[in-house]
C-alpha distance (Angstrom), angle and dihedral (degrees) to the residues before:
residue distance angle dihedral
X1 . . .
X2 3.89 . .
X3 3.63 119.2 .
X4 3.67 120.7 -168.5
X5 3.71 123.3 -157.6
X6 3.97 130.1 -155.0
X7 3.74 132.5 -158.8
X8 3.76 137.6 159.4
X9 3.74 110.9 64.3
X10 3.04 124.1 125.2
X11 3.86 148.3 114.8
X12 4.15 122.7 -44.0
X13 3.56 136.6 158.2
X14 4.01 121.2 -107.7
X15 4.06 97.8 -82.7
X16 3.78 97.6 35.1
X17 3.69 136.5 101.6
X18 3.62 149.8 -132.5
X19 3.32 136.6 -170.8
X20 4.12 116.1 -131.0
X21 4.44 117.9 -159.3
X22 3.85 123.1 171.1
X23 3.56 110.0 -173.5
X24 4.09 118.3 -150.9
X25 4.00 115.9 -142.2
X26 3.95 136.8 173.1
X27 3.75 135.1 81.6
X28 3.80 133.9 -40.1
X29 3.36 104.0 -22.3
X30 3.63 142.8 143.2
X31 4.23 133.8 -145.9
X32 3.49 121.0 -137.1
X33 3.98 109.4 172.6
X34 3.87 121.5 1.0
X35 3.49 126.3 -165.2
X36 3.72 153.9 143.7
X37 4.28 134.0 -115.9
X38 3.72 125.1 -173.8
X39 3.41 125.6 -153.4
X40 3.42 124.9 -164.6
X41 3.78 134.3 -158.3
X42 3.64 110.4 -71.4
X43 3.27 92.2 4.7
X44 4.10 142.2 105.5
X45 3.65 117.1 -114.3
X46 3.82 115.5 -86.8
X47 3.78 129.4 -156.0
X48 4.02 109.2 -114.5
X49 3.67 104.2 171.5
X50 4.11 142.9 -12.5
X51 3.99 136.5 -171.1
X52 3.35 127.6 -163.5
X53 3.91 121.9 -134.4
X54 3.89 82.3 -110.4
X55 3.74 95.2 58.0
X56 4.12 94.7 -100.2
X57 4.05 105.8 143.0
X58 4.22 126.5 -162.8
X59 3.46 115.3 -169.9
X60 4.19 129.8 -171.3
X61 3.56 112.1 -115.8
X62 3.62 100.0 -112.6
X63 3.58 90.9 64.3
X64 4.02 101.3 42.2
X65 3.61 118.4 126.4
X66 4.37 92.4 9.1
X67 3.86 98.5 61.7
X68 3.71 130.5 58.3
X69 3.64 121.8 -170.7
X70 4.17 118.4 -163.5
X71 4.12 133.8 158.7
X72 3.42 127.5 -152.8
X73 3.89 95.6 -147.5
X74 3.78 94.5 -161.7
X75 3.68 93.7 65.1
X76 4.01 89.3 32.7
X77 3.89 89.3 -128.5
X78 3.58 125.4 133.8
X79 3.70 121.7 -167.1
X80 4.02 141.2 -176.1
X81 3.35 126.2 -143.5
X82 3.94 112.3 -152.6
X83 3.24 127.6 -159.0
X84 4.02 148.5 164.2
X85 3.65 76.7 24.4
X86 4.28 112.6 -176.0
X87 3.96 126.5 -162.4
X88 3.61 89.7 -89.6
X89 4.10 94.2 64.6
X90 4.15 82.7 72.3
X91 4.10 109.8 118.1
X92 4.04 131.0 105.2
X93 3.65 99.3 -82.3
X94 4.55 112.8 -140.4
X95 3.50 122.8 -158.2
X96 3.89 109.4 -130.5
X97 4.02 119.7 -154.0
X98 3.78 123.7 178.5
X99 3.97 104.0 -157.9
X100 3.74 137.2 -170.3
X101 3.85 115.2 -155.6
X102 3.90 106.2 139.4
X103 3.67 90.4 -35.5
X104 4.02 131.9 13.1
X105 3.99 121.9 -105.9
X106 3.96 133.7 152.2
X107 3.50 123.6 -102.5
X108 3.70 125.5 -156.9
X109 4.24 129.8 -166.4
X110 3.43 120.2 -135.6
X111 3.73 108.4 -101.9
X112 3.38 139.9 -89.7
X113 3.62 127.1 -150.9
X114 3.73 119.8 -122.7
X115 4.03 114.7 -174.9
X116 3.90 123.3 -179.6
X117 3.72 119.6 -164.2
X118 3.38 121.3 -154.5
């Protein structure tokens, strides 16, 4: 069993930032790609951001140039670092982590919410 765990949402002001981690814990295990979705209300869950074990990042459109996504892959955490962020950036942000143990299967967090007042 993999748990993932979120932090870092919160409340900011159109401009601001905030600084997302989700940190993966359990028993001999491995990550292959971490990442992070958003969905907002009324909406379907969108990709935001992924890295690669090796470092390699993809990033949605919306969010190019403004977000960052990194991992530290000694403390299997991944984090994203928002920034410029607009009204439209508000959703419930999910960590994402594709892991190998015996077998490979997706992980999500639970959610944190992430609102941006304009």
């Amino acid at each position: 069993q993999v748990q993932l765990v979120e932090s870092g949402g919160g409340l900011v002001q159109a401009g601001g930032s905030l600084r997302l981690s989700c940190a993966a814990s359990g028993k001999s295990f491995s990550i292959n790609v971490m990442g992070w979705y958003r969905q907002a209300a009324g909406e379907q869950r969108e990709l935001v951001a992924t890295i690669s074990s090796g470092g390699a990042t993809k990033y949605a459109d919306s969010v190019k140039g403004r977000f960052t996504i990194s991992r530290d892959n000694a403390k299997n955490t991944v984090y994203l670092q928002m920034n410029s962020l607009k009204p439209e950036d508000t959703a419930v942000y999910y960590c994402y982590c594709n892991i190998y143990t015996t077998y490979t299967f997706n992980s999500w967090g639970q959610g944190t919410q992430v609102t941006v007042s304009s």
